[in-house]
C-alpha positions in Angstrom: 1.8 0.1 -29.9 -0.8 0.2 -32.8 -1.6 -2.7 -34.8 -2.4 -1.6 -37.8 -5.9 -2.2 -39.8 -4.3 -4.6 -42.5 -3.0 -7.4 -39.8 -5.1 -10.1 -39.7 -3.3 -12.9 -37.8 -0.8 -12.3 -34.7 1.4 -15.2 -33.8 2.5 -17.4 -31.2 5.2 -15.5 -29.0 5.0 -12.5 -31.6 5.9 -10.4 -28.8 6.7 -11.9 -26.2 9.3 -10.8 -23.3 9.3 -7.7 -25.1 9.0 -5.6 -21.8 10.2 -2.5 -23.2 6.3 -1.7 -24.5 4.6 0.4 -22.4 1.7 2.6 -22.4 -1.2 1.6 -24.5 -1.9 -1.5 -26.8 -4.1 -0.8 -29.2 -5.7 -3.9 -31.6 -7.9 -3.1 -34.6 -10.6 -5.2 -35.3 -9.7 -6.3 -38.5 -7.1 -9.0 -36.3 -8.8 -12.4 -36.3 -6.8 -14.4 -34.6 -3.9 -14.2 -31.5 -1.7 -17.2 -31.3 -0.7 -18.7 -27.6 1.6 -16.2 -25.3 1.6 -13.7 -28.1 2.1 -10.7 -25.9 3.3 -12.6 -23.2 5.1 -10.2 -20.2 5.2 -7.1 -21.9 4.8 -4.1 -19.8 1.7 -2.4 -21.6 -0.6 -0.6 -19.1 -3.7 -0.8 -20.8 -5.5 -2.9 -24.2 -7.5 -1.7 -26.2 -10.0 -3.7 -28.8 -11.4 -1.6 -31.9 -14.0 -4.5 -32.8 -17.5 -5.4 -31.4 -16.8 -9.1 -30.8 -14.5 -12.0 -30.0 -11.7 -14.3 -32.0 -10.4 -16.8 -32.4 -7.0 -17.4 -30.1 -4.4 -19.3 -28.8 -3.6 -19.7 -24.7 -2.5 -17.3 -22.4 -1.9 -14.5 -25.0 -1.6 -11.8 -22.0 -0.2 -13.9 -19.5 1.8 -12.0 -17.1 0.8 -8.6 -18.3 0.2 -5.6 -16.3 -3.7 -4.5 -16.9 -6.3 -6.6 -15.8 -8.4 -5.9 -18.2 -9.1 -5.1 -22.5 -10.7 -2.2 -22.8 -13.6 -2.5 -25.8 -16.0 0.0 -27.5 -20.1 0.3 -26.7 -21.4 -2.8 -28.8 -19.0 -5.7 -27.9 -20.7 -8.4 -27.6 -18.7 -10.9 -25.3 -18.1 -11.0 -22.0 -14.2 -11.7 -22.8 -11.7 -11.1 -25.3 -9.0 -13.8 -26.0 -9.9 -15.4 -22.7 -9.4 -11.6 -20.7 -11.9 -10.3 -19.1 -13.6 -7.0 -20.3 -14.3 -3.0 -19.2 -16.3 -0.4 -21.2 -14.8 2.4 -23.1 -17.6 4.8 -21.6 -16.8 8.3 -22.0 -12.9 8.6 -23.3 -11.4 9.1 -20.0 -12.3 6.2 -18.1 -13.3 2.6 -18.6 -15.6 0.7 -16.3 -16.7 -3.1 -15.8 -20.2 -3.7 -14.6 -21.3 -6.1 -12.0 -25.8 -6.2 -11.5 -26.0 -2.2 -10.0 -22.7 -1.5 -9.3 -19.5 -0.5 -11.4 -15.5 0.0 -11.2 -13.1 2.3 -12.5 -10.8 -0.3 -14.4 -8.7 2.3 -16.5 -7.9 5.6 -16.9 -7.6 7.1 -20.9 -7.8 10.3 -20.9 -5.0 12.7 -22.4 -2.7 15.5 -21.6 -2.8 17.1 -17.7 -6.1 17.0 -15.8 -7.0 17.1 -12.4 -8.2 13.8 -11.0 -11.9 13.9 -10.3 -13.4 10.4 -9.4 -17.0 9.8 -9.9 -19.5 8.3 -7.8 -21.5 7.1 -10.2 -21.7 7.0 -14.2 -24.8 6.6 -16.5 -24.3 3.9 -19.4 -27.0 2.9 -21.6 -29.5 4.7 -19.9 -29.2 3.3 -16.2 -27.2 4.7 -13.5 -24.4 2.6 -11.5 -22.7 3.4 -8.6 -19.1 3.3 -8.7 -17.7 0.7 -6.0 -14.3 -0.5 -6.3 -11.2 1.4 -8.6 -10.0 -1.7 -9.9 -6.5 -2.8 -9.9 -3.9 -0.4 -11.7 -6.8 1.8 -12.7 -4.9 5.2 -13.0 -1.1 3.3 -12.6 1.8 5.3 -14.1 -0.1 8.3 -15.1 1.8 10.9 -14.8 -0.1 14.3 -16.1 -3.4 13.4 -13.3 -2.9 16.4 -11.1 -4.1 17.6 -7.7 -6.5 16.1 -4.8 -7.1 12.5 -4.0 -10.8 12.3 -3.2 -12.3 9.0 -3.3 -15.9 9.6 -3.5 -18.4 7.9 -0.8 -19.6 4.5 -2.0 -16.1 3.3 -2.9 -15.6 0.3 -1.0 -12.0 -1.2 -2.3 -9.2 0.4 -3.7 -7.4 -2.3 -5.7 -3.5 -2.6 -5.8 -1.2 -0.3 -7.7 -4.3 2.0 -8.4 -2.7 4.6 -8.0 1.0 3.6 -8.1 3.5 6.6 -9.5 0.8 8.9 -9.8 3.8 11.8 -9.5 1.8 14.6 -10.8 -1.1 14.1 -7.9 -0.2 17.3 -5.8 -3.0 17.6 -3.0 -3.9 15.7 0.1 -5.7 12.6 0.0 -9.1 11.6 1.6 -10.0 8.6 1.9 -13.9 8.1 2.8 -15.4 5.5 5.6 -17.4 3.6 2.8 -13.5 1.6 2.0 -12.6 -1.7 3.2 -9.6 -2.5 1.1 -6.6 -0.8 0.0 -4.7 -3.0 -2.0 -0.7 -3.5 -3.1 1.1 -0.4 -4.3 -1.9 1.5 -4.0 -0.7 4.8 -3.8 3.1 3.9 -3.5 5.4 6.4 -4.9 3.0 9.1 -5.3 5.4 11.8 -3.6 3.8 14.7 -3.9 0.7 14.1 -2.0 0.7 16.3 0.9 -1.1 16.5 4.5 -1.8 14.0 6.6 -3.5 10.4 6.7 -6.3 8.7 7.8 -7.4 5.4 7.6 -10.8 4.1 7.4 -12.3 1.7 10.5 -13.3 -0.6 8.3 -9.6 -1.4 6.9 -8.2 -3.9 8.7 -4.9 -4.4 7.1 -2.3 -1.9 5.7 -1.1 -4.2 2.8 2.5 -4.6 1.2 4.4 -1.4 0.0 0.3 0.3 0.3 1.7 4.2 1.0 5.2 3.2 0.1 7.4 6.4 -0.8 4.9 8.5 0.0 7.5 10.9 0.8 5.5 14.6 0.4 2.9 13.5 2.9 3.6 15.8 6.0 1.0 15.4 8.5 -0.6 13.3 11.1 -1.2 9.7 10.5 -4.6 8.2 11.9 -4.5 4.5 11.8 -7.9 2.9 12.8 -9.1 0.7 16.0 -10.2 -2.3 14.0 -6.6 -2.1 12.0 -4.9 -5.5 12.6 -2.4 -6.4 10.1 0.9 -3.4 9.0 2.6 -5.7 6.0 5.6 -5.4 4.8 6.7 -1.6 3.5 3.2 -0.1 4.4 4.7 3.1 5.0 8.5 2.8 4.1 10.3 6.2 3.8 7.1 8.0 4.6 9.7 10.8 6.1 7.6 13.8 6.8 4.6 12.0 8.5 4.4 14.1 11.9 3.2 13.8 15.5 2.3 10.4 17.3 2.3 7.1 15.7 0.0 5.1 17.7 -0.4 2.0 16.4 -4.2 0.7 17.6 -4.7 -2.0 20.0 -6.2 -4.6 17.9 -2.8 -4.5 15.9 -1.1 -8.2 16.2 1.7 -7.5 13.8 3.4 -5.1 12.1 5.8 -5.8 9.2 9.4 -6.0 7.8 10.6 -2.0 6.5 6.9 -1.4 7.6 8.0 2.1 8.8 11.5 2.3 7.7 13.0 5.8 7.9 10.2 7.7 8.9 12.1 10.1 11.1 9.1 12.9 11.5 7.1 11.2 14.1 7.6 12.3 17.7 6.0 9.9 19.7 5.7 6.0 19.6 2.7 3.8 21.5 2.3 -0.1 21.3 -0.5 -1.8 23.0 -0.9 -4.7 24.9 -2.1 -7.0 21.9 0.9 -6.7 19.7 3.1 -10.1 19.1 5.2 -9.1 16.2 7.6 -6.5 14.9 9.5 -6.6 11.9 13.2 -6.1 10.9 14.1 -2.9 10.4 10.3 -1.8 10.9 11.3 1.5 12.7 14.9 2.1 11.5 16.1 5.2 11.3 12.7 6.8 13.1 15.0 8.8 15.1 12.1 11.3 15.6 11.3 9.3 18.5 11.8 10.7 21.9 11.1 9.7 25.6 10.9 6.7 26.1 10.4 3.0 24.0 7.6 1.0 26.0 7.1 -2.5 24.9 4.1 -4.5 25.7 4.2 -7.6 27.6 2.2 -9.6 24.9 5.2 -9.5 22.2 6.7 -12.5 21.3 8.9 -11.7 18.5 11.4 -8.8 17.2 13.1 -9.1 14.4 16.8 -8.0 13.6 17.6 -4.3 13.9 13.9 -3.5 14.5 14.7 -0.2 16.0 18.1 0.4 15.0 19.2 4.0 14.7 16.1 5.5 16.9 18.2 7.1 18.9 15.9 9.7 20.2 14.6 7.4 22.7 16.0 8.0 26.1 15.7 5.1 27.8 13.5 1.6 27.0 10.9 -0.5 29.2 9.2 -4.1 28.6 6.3 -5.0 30.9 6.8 -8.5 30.4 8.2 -10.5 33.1 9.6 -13.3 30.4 12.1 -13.0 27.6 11.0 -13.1 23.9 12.3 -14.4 20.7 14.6 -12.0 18.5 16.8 -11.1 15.7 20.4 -9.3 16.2 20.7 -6.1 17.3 17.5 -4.7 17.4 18.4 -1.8 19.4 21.3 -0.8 17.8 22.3 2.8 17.8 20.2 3.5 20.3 20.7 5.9 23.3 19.8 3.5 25.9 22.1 0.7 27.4 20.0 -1.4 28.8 16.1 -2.2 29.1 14.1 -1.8 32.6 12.0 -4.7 33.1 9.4 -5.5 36.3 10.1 -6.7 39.5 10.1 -10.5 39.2 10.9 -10.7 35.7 13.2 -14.0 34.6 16.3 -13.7 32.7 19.8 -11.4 32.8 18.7 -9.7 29.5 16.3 -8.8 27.1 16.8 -9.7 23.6 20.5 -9.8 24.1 20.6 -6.3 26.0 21.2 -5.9 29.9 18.3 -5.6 32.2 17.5 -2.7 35.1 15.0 -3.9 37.7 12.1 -1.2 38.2 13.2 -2.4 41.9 16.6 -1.8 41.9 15.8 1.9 40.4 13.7 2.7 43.2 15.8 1.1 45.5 18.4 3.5 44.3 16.0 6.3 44.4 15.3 5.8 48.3 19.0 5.9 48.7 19.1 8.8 47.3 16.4 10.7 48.8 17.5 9.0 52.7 21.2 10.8 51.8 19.5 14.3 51.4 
């Protein structure tokens, strides 16, 4: 939408609820006024502002919006416009907010298809900054961005839905050491990344829906040791992930859907710090073979946590005490029954028979003494 150069006043609730806008919102500055919720929850992705200072305006005139931020030329000479905070219009393609030294990628602007080259640093005004954070939905919805994800070193967060539907992004993805956060939606839906995965140390949660959809990515996943936290959706209908999924042992939890469908790993290892697992957090990882071995520090499993991995051949808990549960978390499995330790107390496990490690070997001798 373009506001054209003879509009002076906008006015209360001009547009709002109108959620069919998208793409970018452009103001001019000869607008002098924005009355209250005026663009209230429309879907715009970006603002920009064609004047060099504030005016006068009502409350909440973006509330709910998508961006985070109005984008405003060289010159401006606020540090907000109508009550939002600001980025820089630097170079055409990207716009950055400064902070002392240091500076973020708040929006992408370019036009037409280019390949996706992230700086680490960007001169304004005669100083160099160092480009720390890509702010939240920085390059969102973009669709003509193509090839490799490399986030540059110095980038400490990745903010959510940065780079959410980024379909046109056609390379792998590397993600540097220097990154602490990676937020929401970051890079859910972008399909057609390909190769594998791997997560900084310094990340110590996967947050909500963070790899979501990430459906083209086709290698190994590399989850780091300090990793303690898999939210819900992290890596839901990752399909073509391969290899082992270990999941570190300073992981306490890991979330609903968290790993829903994704049927290309071979190999599954819990350790002995894990409390939590989700519903449905491995269905339909059928992938899976050998055997299911779950650590005696869980305390929870939630419904039809593992429903449908029916590659698994048989299932073991080292715990010598039942746990907490949903319905059905096995379901569709191979196995009829889980084998639990010699002096463990109950008749099941999460409502499915128990085998005594003793009464195997027991059978075992038999066996042997009859030959």
């Amino acid at each position: 939408m373009i506001l054209g150069r003879n509009i002076k006043t906008i006015g209360d609730h001009s547009f709002s609820s109108c959620s069919s806008f998208v793409g970018c919102l452009s103001i001019s500055s000869s607008v002098n006024y924005i009355g209250d919720f005026a663009f209230q929850k429309t879907s715009f992705d970006y603002c920009f502002f064609e004047g060099l200072s504030e005016i006068n305006h009502g409350q909440s005139v973006f509330s709910v919006c998508k961006f985070f931020y109005t984008i405003v030329p060289d010159g401006y000479s606020n540090s907000t416009f109508s009550g939002f905070p600001i980025s820089f219009n630097v170079n055409n393609e990207m716009s950055y907010t400064f902070n002392g030294n240091e500076s973020g990628i708040s929006r992408y602007i370019g036009n037409g298809n280019n390949e996706l080259i992230i700086p680490n640093s960007i001169n304004y005004k005669g100083q160099s900054y160092q480009v720390t954070c890509i702010n939240n939905y920085a390059f969102a919805n973009y669709k003509g961005l193509y090839g490799n994800v490399q986030i540059p070193q110095g980038i400490r967060i990745i903010g959510d839905y940065s780079f959410f539907s980024c379909i046109g992004l056609n390379g792998s993805i590397s993600i540097p050491e220097t990154v602490e956060e990676i937020g929401q939606y970051a890079f859910a839906e972008c399909s057609n990344l390909k190769g594998g995965l791997s997560i900084p140390q310094k990340v110590t949660i996967i947050e909500t829906c963070s790899f979501y959809s990430c459906t083209g990515l086709n290698g190994k996943l590399e989850l780091p040791s300090s990793l303690e936290i898999i939210e819900n959706h992290a890596f839901y209908c990752c399909s073509n992930l391969q290899g082992s999924l270990i999941i570190p042992k300073n992981t306490i939890s890991i979330g609903n859907l968290s790993f829903f469908k994704c049927s290309g790993f071979n190999q599954l290892k819990l350790y002995d710090h894990l409390k939590t697992i989700g519903t449905y957090a491995f269905y339909q990882c059928y992938g899976f073979i050998s055997s299911l071995e779950l650590p005696k520090s869980l305390t929870f499993i939630d419904s039809y946590a593992f429903e449908s991995c029916y590659g698994f051949s048989s299932c073991y808990y080292e715990g010598k005490e039942n746990i907490n549960y949903g319905t059905l978390i096995f379901a569709n499995c191979s196995f009829s029954g889980v084998h639990v330790p010699l002096g463990y107390k109950g008749s099941d496990f999460a409502g499915y028979g128990v085998l005594s490690n003793m009464i195997l070997l027991i059978i075992l001798i038999i066996f042997i003494n009859k030959r």
